[in-house]
matplotlib code that plots the C-alpha trace (Angstrom):
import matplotlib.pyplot as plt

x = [-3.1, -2.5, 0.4, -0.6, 2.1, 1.2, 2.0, 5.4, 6.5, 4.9, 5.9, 9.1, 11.2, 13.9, 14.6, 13.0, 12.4, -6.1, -8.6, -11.8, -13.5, -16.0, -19.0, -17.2, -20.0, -19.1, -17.7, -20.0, -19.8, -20.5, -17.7, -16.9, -16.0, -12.4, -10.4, -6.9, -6.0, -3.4, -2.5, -4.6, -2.6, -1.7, -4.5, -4.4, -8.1, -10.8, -12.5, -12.2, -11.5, -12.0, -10.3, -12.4, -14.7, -14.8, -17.5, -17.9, -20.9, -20.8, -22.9, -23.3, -21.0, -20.6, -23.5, -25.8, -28.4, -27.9, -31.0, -33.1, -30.4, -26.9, -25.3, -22.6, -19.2, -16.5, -13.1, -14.3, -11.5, -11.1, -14.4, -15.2, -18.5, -20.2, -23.0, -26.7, -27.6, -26.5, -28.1, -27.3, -24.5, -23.2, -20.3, -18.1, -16.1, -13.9, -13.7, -10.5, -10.0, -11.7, -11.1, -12.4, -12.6, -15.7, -16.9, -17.5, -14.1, -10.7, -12.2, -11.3, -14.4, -16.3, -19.2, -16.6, -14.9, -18.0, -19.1, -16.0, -15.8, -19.6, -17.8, -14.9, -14.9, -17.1, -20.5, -22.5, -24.5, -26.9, -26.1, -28.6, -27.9, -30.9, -29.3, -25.9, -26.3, -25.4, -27.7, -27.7, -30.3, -31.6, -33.3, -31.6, -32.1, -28.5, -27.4, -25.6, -22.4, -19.6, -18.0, -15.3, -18.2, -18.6, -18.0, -15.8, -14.4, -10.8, -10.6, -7.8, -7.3, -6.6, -7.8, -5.7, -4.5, -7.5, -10.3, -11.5, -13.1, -12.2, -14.6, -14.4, -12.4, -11.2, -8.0, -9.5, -7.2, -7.7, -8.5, -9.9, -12.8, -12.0, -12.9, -16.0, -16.9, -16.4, -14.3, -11.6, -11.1, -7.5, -6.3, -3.9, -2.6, -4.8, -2.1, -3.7, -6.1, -4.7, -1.0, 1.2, 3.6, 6.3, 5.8, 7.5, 5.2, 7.1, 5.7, 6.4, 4.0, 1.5, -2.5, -3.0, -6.7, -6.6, -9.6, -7.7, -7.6, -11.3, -11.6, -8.3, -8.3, -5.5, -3.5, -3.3, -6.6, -6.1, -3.7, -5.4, -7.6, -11.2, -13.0, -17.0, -19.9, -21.5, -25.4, -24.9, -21.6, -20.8, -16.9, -13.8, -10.7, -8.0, -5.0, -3.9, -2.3, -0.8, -0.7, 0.5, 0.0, -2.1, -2.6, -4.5, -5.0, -5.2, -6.1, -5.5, -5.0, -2.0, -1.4, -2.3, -5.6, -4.7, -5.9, -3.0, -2.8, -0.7, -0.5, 2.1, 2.9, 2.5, 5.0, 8.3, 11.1, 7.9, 8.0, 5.9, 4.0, 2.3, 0.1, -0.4, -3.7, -4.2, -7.5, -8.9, -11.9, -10.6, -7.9, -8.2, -5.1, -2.1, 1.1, 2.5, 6.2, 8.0, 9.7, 13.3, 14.1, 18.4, 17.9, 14.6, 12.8, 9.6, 10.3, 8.7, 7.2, 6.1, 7.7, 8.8, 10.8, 12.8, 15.0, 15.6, 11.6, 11.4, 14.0, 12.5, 8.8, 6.7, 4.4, 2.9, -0.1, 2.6, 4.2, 0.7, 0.5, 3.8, 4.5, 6.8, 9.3, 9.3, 10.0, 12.8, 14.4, 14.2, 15.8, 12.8, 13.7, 12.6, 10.4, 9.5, 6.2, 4.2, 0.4, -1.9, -1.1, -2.6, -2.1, -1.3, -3.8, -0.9, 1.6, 0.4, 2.9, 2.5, 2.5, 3.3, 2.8, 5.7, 4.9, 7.9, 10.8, 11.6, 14.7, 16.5, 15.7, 13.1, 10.1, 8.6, 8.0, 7.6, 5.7, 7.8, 7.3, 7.2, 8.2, 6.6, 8.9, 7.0, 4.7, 3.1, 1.8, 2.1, 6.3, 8.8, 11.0, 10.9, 12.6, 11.7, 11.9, 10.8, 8.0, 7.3, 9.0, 7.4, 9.0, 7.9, 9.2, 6.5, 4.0, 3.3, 4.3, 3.9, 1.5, -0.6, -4.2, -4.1, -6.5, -6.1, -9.0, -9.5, -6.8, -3.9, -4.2, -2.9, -5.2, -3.6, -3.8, -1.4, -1.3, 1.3, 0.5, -1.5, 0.8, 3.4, 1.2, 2.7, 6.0, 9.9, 9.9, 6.1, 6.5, 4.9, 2.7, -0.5, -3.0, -3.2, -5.1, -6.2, -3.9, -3.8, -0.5, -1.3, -0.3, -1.3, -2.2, -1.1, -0.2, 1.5, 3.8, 2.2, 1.1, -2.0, -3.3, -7.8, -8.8, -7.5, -8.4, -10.3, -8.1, -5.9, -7.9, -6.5, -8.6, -8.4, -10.2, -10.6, -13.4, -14.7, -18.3, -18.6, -19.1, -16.1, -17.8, -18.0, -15.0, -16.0, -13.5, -13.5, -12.5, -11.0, -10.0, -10.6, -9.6, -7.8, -5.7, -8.3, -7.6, -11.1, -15.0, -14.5, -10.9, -11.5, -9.1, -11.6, -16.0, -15.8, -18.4, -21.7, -19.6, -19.6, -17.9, -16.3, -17.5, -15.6, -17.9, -17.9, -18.0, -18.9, -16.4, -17.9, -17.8, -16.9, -13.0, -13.6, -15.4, -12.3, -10.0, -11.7, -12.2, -8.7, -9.5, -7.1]
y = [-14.7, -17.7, -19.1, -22.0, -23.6, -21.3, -18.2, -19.3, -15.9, -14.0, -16.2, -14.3, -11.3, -9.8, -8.5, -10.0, -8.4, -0.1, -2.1, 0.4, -0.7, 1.5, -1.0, -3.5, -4.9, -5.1, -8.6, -10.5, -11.0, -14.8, -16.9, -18.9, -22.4, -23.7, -25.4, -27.1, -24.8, -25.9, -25.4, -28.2, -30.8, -30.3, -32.1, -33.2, -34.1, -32.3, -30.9, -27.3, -28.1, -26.2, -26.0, -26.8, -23.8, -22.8, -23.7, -23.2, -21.9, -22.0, -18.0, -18.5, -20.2, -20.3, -19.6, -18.9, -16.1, -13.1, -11.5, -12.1, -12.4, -12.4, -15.0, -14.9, -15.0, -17.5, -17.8, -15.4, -13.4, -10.2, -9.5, -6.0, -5.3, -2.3, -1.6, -0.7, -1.0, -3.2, -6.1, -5.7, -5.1, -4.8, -7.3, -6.6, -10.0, -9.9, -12.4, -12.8, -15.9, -18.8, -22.5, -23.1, -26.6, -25.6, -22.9, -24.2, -26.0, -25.4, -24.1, -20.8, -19.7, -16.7, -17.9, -19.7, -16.2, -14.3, -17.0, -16.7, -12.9, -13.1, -15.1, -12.5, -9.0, -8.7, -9.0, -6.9, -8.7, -7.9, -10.0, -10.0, -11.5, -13.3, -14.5, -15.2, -16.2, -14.0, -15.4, -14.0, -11.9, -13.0, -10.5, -7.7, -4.3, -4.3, -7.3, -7.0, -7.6, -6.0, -8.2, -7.9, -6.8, -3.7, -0.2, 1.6, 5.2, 6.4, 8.6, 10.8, 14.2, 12.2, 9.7, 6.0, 4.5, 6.4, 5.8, 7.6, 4.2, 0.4, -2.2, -4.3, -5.4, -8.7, -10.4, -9.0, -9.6, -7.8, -4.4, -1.7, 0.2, 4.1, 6.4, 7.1, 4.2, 2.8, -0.5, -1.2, -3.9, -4.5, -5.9, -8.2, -10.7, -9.0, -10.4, -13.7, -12.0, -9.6, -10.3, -7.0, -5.0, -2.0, 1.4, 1.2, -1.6, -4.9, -7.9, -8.4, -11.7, -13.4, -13.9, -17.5, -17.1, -16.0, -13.3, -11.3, -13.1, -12.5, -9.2, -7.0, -4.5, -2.8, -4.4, -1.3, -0.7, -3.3, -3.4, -0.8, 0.0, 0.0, 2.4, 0.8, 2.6, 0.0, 0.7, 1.5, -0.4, 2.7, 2.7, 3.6, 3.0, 5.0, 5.7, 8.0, 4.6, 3.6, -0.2, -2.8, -6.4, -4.5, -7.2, -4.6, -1.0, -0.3, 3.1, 5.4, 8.9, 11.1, 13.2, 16.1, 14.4, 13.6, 10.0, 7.4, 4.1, 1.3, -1.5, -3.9, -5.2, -9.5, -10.6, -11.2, -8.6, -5.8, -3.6, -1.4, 1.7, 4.2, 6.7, 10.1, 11.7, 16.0, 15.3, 13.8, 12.1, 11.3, 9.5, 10.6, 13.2, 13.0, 11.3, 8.6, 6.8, 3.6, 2.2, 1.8, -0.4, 0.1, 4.2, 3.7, 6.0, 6.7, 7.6, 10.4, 8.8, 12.1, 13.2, 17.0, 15.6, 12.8, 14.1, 10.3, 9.8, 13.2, 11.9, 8.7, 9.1, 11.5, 12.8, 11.8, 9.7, 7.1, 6.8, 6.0, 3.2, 2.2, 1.9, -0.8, 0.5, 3.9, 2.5, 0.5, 3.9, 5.6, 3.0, 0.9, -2.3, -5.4, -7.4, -11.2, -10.7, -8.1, -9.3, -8.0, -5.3, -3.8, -1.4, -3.4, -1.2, -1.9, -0.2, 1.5, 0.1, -1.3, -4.8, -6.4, -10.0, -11.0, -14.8, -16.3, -15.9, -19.3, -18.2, -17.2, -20.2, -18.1, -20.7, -19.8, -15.5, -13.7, -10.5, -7.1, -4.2, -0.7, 1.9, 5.5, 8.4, 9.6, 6.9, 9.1, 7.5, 10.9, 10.6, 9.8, 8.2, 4.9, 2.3, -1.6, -4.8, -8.9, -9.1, -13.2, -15.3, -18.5, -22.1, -25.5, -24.3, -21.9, -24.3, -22.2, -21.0, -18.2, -15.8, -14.0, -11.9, -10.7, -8.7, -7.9, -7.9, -5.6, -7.2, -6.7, -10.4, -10.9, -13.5, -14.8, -17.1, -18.9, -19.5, -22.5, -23.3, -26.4, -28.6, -27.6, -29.2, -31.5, -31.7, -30.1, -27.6, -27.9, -31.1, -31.8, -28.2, -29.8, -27.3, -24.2, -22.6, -20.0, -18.9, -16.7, -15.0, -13.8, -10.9, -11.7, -14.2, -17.4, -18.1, -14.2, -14.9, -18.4, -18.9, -21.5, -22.8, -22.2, -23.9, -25.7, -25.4, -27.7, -29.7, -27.3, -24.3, -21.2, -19.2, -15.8, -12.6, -12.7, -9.9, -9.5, -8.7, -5.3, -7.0, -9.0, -12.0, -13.6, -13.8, -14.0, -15.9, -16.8, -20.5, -20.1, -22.4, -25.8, -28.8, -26.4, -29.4, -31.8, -32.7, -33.2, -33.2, -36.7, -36.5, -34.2, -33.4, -32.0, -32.1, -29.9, -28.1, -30.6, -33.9, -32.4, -30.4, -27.6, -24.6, -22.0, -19.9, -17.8, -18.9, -18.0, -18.4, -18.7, -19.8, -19.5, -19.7, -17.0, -14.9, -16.0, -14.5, -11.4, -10.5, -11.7, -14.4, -16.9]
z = [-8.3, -9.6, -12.0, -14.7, -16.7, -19.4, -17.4, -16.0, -16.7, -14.4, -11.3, -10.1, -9.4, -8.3, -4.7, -1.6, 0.7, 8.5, 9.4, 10.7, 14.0, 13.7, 13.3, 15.9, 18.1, 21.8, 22.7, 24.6, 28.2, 28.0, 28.4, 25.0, 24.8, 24.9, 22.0, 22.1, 19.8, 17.1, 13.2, 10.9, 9.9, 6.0, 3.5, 0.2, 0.5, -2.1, 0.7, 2.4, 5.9, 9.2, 12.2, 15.1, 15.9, 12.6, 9.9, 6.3, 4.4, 0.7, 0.2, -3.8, -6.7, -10.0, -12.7, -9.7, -11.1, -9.7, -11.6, -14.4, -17.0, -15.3, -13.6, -11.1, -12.8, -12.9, -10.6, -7.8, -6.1, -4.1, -2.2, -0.6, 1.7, 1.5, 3.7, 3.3, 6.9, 10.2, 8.4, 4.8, 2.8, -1.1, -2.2, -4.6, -6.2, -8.7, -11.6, -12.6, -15.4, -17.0, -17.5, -21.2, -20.3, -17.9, -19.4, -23.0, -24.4, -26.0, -29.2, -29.9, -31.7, -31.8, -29.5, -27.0, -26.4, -26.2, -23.5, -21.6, -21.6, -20.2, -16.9, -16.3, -14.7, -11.2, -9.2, -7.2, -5.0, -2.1, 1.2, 4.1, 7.6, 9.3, 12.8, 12.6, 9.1, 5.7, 2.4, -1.0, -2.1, -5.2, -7.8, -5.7, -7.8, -7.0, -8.4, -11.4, -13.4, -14.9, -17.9, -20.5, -22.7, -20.4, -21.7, -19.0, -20.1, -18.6, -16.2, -18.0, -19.5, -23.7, -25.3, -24.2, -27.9, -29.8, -27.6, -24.4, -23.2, -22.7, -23.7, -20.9, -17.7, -17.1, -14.8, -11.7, -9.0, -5.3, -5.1, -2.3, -0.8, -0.5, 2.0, 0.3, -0.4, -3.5, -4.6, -6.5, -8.7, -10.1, -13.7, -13.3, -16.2, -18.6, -21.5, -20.8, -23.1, -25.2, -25.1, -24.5, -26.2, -25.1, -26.2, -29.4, -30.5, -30.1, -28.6, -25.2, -24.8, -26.6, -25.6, -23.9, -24.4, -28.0, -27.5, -30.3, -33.0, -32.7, -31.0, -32.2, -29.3, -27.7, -25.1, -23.5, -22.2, -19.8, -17.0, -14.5, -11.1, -12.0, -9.1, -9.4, -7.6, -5.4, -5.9, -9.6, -11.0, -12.9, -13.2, -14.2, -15.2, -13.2, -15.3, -13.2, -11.0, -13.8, -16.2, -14.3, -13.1, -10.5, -7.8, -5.3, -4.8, -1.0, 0.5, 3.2, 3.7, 4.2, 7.4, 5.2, 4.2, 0.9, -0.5, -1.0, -2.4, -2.5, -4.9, -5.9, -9.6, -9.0, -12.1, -13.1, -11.4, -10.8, -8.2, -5.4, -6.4, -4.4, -5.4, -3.6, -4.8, -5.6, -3.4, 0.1, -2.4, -5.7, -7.0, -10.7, -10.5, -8.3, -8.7, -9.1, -7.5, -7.5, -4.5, -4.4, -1.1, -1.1, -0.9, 1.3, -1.2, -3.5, -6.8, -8.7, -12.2, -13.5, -16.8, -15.2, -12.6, -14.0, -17.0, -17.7, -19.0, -20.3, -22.5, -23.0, -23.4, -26.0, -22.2, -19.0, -20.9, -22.2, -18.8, -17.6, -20.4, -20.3, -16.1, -16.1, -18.5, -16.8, -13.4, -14.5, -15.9, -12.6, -10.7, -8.7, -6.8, -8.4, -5.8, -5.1, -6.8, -4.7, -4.2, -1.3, 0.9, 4.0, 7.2, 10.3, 13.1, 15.9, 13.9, 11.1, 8.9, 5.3, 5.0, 1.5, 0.6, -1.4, -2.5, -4.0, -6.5, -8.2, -10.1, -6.9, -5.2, -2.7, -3.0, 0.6, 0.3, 2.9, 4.3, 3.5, 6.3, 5.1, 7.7, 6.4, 7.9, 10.8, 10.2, 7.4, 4.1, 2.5, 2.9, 0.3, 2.7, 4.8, 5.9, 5.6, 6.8, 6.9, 8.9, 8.4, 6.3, 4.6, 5.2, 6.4, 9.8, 9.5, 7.6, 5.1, 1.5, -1.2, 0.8, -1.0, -0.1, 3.5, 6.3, 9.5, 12.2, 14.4, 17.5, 14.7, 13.9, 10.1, 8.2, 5.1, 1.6, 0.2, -3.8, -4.0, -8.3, -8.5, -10.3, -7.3, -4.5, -2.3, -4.4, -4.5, -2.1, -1.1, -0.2, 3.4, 2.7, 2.0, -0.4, 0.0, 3.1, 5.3, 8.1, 11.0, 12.7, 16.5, 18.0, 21.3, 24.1, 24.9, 21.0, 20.0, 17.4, 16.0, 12.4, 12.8, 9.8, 10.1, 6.7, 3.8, 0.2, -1.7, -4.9, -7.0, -5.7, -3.3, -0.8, -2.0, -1.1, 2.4, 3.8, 7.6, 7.8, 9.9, 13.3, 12.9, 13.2, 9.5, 7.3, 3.8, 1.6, -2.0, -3.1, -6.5, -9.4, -7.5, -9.8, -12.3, -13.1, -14.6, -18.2, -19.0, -17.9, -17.2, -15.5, -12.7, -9.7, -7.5, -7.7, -5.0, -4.1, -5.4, -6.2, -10.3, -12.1, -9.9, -8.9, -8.0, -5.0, -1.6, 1.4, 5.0, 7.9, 11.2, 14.6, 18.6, 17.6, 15.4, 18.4, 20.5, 18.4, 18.1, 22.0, 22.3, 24.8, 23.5]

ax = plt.figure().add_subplot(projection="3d")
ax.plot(x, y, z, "-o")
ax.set_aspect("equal")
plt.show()
């Protein structure tokens, strides 16, 4: 999600290029108030502001307990609700990196790391609504966390690198909820950690974070979809999708039933993947294929059907490990940096958030559409297009995590890098916000900025409650740029040291939107 100076690496590529309504509550009958309704103006403040009709609620933040002896983790990201009843639900939120500075400091010392690996991962957390209001449940028998300390197994056939289980997950990007009802949490820049090497051993990048030089485990037990069982946080890691930058794993179902997911590699010339499942309720076996935009095709990664990796790779289990290298045999397109991507309910096509590419001069991204022959998910063939394209015509830059409500509206982040805010290209741009493109009304076809971001941080994670009438959003990394504890860019959200946290989204305009009486 997002780029520091220190991974500059991973912030370009190549090529540019369904929501449920079935717990929708019947729009009221009661005529909501009006709003001149126009984009915020772009902010440089520390503050996360609202567009009128819309109002913030900070739902928990950083080092809140969740329980007895957890606390909730650091740099909140992707959120998923699953329900318990019409009143209560489960969230899932990912953890994806630290700031040493906040956690503990620069040292790298034993008990530093262990601190910071404690602050990494995901929360489960119980979420009750009273009114129109969602609180935090504390002491929940659900609450709990999953840390880089956790022992996860794989789901595959062999052992990954000598062991059948990971010790931990970490760089937690977006993710997914299946059809039955379990999340996904994706590893992203899990080198930030580990560093990375190809499949003939040689170093591909060094650890930022320098957790091996005290913990020597294998970079390649990290990079992959993590399925987690909400009432239990049992998980595991699915290898079957492949090692990756995974930046989300989104899922629907073929016409033939079969599960299929979609997730996109967010680093330097990566690419789209798509996995098509052996089952309609798992997504442990199946295959997997790489998109290659110029011949409008998927590409088979499995070793018996491409003589190229049968003649490259020892079997399917290094394929697995090894993703990128495969897909770059078999010919996939390099991409803008792939992030979110979702099903647009209108069309049923595949939306892909592609947020910039530096070296080619592309600082804006755009949204990639992706046709599916006969509009099903299960084909190898489709056609594509730009949906939106980024710019200060626009008003906004490098999209990144997306939803779409129930009217086909597409909510969006952007993740301009902190030290790019307000200059170059970004210039004019403000931080980084919370946007909404309409689809119909007075304003179809209008990008409006809703909300802007607090210093240095981005909104990530974006989540509608089932009613449609609370968007849960997480506010990540604010004041990421401070030097030191007594050189802060942002005190957001007490006037201290800041806090990375969820928030609530709420109000009449949000109502408006949703019965489509704008």
């Amino acid at each position: 999600m997002k780029r520091r100076d220190f991974l500059e690496f991973l912030g370009y590529s190549g090529i540019g290029l369904s929501v449920s309504s079935t717990f929708l509550a019947c729009a009221s009958n009661l005529p909501l108030p009006s709003y001149t309704f126009k984009s915020l103006p772009p902010s440089l403040e520390d503050k996360l502001i609202t567009i009128e009709g819309l109002e913030s609620k900070i739902l928990i933040r950083w080092a809140d307990k969740i329980n007895a002896t957890q606390k909730f983790g650091y740099n909140n990201d992707f959120i998923a609700f699953h329900p318990l009843d019409k009143d209560r639900g489960l969230l899932w939120v990912n953890h994806e990196y630290v700031n040493a500075l906040f956690i503990k400091g620069p040292e790298r010392s034993k008990a530093n790391i262990d601190l910071e690996r404690l602050e990494v991962g995901g929360s489960i957390i119980e979420i009750k609504k009273q009114g129109d209001d969602w609180s935090f449940v504390k002491n929940s028998k659900y609450n709990r966390r999953l840390d880089a300390f956790t022992e996860i197994p794989f789901a595959w056939h062999e052992p990954i690198m000598g062991s059948k289980v990971a010790i931990g997950t970490m760089s937690g990007c977006a993710g997914g909820y299946t059809p039955w009802g379990t999340f996904l949490s994706c590893e992203e820049n899990t080198d930030m950690f580990w560093g990375d090497r190809d499949r003939k051993g040689k170093e591909l990048t060094k650890s930022w974070m320098q957790w091996d030089s005290v913990y020597p485990l294998a970079p390649e037990h990290y990079g992959y979809v993590v399925e987690v069982e909400p009432k239990t946080g049992k998980a595991k890691k699915l290898v079957s999708m492949g090692r990756c930058a995974h930046e989300c794993a989104t899922v629907t179902k073929a016409k033939n039933g079969k599960v299929v997911a979609y997730t996109g590699d967010d680093s330097i010339n990566e690419h789209l993947y798509k996995f098509i499942s052996d089952s309609d309720s798992s997504l442990e076996k199946g295959k997997l294929y790489v998109a290659n935009l110029e011949k409008g095709e998927w590409i088979s990664l499995d070793i018996n059907d491409q003589p190229v990796l049968k003649q490259n790779f020892k079997n399917q289990t290094e394929i697995q490990v090894f993703t990128r290298e495969a897909a770059k045999l078999v010919g996939a397109t390099p991409l803008d940096r792939p992030e979110d991507i979702e099903f647009d309910p209108l069309t049923g096509h595949v939306m892909v958030a592609l947020t910039n590419n530096k070296v080619k001069k592309n600082y804006y991204g755009s949204f990639l559409k992706i046709m599916e022959k006969d509009n099903d998910p299960g084909s190898l063939k489709f056609s594509h297009d730009t949906f939106i394209a980024g710019g200060k015509d626009q008003g906004f830059a490098c999209p990144d995590n997306m939803v779409f409500d129930v009217k086909g509206n597409l909510w969006f982040t952007t993740d301009i890098s902190g030290d790019a805010v307000g200059t170059g290209p970004y210039e004019g741009l403000g931080n980084n916000g919370l946007y909404v493109f309409l689809r119909s009304g007075d304003h179809k076809g209008q990008v409006i900025r809703v909300a802007t971001a607090p210093t240095d941080a981005e909104f990530t994670g974006p989540c509608f409650s089932p009613d449609y009438k609370t968007l849960f959003l997480s506010v990540q990394h604010p004041g990421e740029e401070s030097k030191s504890a007594t050189q802060l860019t942002s005190t957001w959200p007490d006037g201290g040291i800041p806090k990375p946290s969820v928030v609530t989204l709420q109000g009449p305009l949000l109502d408006k939107i949703i019965a489509g009486n704008l």
